[in-house]
N, C-alpha and C positions, 0 to 999 in steps of 0.2 A: 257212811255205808259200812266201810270195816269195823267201825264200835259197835255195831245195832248188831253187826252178823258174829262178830265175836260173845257179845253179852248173850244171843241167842241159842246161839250151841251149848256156850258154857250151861245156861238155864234145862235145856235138853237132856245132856247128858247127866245133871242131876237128878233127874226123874222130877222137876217141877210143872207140874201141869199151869194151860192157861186159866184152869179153874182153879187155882190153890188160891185159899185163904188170902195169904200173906200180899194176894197181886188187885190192887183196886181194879176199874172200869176201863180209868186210863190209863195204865199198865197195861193191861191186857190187849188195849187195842195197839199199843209204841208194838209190842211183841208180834201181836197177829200183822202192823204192818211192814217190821223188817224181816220177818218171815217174808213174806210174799215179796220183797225186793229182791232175798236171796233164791228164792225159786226162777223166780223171772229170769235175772241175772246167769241164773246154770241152764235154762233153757234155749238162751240167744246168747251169741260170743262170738268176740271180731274174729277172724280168720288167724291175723298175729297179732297179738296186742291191741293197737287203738287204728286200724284202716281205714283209712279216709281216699274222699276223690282230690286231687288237688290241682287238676287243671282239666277244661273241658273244650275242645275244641271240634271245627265245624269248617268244612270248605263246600264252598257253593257249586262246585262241578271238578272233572277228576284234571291232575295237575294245577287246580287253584292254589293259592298259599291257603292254610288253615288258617284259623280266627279265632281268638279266646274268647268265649262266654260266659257268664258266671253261673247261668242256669239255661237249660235246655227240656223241652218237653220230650216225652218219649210217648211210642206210639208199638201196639203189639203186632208184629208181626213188619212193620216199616222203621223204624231204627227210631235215628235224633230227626227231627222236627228241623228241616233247612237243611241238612245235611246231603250232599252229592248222591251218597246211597237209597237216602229216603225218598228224594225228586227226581232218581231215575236216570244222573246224569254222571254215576262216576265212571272210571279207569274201566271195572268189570260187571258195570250193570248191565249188561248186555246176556250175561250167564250166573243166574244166582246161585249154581255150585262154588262162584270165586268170591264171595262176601257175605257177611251175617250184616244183622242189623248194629252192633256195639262192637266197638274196639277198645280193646283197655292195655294199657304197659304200665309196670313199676317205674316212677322214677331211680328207685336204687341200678335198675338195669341201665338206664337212661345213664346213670350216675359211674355205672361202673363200664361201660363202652367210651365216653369219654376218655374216662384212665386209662386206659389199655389200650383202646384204637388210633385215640383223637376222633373219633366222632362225634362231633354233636347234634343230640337228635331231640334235645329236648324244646320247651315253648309250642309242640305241634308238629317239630320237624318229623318226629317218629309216623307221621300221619296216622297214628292211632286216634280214637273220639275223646279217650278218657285216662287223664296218667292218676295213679293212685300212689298213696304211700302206705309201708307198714304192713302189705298183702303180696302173700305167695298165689299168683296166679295158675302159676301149674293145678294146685288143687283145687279148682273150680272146675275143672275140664268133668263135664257131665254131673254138676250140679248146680242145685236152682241157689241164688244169695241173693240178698237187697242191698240198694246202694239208696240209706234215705228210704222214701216210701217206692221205690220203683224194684220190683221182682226181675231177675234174670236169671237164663239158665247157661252156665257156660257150654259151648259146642266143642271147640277145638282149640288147639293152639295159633296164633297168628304166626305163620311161619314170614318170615321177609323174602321179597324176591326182586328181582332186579330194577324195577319200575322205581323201588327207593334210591335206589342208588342213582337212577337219572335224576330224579326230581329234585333232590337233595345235592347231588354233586359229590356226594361221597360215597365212601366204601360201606353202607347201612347195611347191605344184605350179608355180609362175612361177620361184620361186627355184632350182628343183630340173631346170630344163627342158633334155633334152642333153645334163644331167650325172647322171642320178639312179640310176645304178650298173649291175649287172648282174645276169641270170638265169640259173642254170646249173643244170644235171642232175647228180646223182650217179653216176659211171661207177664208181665201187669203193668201197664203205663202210669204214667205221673210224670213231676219235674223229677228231674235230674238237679243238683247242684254243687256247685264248688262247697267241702267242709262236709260233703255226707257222709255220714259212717259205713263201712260197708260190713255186713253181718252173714252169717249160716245159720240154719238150721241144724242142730246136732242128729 
């Protein structure tokens, strides 16, 4: 990809048309189709770098241990597929101002409470649905991304609150404060899975 996008600019800035002389049939098309790789590639871009999901988890009712999956279906307007939230049976289903349908946290946060607190809230303990790597979550707050083929729009920050700290046994909601991930809505369903990229629109 870096050769095709370098030989093309270079070709560009020369003033060499796709029509010159000097470029057969299939030259023209290598040209016409690492152009359109570079286009593509400026139009869709990870959030940081390379964004991925890398853990997905799922508890059957609220205070259950979560559960790792490798893929999950999602659903618009009802979250993950099995999920406490989506069958109506978690902590704050009761008033759907206290949960969205998707929970997401960086493991680096996960990474960096550890060091600093001794908390560990990572494998699900975080009871967020979806840990990622390589993604500043803060900047998703009121915009739509894709994780893989699934659309979402981020709502708010997950703030932590003391419910963690019982269920968990530790100090999660001090450790976790400012940093304790994101809430997003389902704008287009599909699977979910572990290794999805997670992408914006610019």
């Amino acid at each position: 990809m870096r050769g095709h996008a370098t030989g093309v600019i270079s070709l560009l800035r020369s003033g060499i048309g796709l029509r010159d002389a000097r470029f057969g049939s299939r030259a023209r098309r290598c040209l016409v189709q690492s152009l359109s790789l570079i286009i593509a590639a400026a139009r869709v871009r990870s959030v940081v770098g390379v964004a991925e999901v890398v853990g997905i988890y799922l508890a059957e009712a609220g205070g259950r241990p979560m559960r790792s999956v490798r893929a999950v279906e999602t659903a618009v307007g009802q979250g993950l597929r099995g999920d406490r939230y989506q069958t109506g049976t978690g902590e704050w289903s009761y008033d759907p101002r206290l949960y969205d349908d998707v929970t997401l946290i960086a493991v680096e946060v996960l990474a960096a409470v550890a060091a600093e607190h001794g908390v560990r809230l990572d494998a699900g303990m975080s009871r967020r649905n979806v840990e990622t790597r390589g993604l500043d979550l803060d900047e998703l707050v009121g915009r739509r991304f894709r994780v893989g083929k699934v659309e979402l729009r981020g709502e708010r920050p997950c703030e932590p609150c003391r419910y963690l700290d019982r269920v968990t046994g530790q100090s999660a909601k001090a450790a976790l404060q400012g940093r304790g991930g994101l809430r997003a809505s389902v704008i287009r369903g599909g699977v979910l899975q572990v290794g999805d990229v997670v992408t914006t629109q610019e």
